[in-house]
N, C-alpha and C positions, 0 to 999 in steps of 0.2 A: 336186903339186897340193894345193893349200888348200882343206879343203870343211868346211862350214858347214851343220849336221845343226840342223833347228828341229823340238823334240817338238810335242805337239799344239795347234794353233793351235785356239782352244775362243771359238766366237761373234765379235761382231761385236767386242768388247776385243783380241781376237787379232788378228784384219782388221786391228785398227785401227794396231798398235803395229807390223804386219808393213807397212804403210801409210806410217806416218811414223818408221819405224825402222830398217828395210832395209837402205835405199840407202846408208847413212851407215856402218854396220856392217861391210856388204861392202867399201864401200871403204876406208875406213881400216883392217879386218886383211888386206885383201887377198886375200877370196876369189874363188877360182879358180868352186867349182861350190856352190850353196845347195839342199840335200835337204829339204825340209821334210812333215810330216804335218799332213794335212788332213781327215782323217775325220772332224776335229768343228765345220770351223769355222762351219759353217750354227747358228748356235742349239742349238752343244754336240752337234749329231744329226745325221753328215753334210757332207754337199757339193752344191753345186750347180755347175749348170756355170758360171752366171755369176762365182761364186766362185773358182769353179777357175783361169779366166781371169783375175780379179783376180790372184791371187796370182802365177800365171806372166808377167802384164805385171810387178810388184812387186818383179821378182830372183831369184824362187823358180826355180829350174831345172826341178826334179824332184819331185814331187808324192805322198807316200806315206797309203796307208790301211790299213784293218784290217775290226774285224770294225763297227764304223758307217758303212764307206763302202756299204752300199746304204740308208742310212737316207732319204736324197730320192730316189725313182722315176727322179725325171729324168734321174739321174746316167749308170744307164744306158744312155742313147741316147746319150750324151756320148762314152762310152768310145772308140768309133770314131778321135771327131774330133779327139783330144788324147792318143797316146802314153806322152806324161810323165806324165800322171797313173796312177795303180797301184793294183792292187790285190794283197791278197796271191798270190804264186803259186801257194799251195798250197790253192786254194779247187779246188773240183769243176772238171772238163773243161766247157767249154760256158760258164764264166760269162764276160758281160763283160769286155770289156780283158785286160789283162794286167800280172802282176809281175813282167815284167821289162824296162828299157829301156836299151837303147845308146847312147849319145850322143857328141860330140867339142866342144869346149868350147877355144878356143885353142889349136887344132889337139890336143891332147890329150885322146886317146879317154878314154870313162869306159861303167862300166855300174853300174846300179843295181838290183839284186834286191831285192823285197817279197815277207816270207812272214809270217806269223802263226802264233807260239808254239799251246801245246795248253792250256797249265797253265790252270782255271778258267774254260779257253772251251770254244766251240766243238770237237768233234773235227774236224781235217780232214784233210789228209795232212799227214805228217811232213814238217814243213819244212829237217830235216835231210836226208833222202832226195832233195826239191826241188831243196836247193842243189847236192847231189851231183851230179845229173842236169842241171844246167845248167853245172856246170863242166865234163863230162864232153862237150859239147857241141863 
C-alpha cells in the first residue's frame, strides 16, 4: 500500500493547493491511502466542519489533528458525524471523536492512530502507553 502523509495544511493557501493539487499527485504516484493534518487549516487555528468535508471530498482519506483541533467550537459536534477525522488519542477520556480509525481502501484494511507528543505541550497521557494499549487490543 502506497500512502501519502500531508503535514499541516495552514489556511485557505493550504485548501487551496490541496484543491488543485491532489488529484494529480495521487494519481500519478499512485497513492493507495492520503493521511493528511488538518488542525490548522481554518485561518492557521483549527477546522471546521465545512472544511473537514472539503478536504475528505479532495482525496484526503484520513483527517489528523493535534493540540489546535478544538480551536473552532463547531468542530465538536462534528466529531460524531465524520470518523476519519482524529483527534489525538491520548487526549483525556470523555473528549470528542476519537484517534483512532479503521478503514479498508481497495479491499486493503488500513488503521490510522492519532496521538500527540508531550515535549513543549500540553501534558497528556503518554502516547507511548496509548499506542501500547491499542495494539494490545
Amino acid at each position: 500500500m502506497k500512502i501519502f502523509f500531508i503535514g499541516d495544511i495552514v489556511g485557505s493557501p493550504g485548501r487551496k493547493i490541496v484543491h488543485e493539487r491532489l488529484a494529480d499527485i495521487l494519481a500519478q504516484r499512485q497513492v493507495d491511502l492520503c493521511i493528511a493534518n488538518g488542525e490548522n487549516s481554518a485561518a492557521g487555528f483549527g477546522i471546521t466542519p465545512r472544511i473537514a468535508q472539503d478536504l475528505l471530498a479532495n482525496g484526503i482519506d484520513v483527517i489528523t489533528g493535534g493540540n489546535h483541533i478544538w480551536d473552532r467550537r463547531e468542530i465538536m459536534e462534528f466529531f460524531p458525524h465524520e470518523p476519519r477525522l482524529l483527534r489525538p488519542a491520548n487526549f483525556p477520556n470523555g473528549a470528542p471523536g476519537s484517534g483512532l480509525y479503521v478503514g479498508a481502501k481497495n479491499g486493503v484494511p488500513y488503521a490510522v492512530l492519532n496521538v500527540q507528543g508531550r515535549t513543549f505541550m500540553t501534558q497528556l497521557d503518554d502516547p507511548f502507553r496509548i499506542i501500547g494499549c491499542v495494539r494490545a487490543r
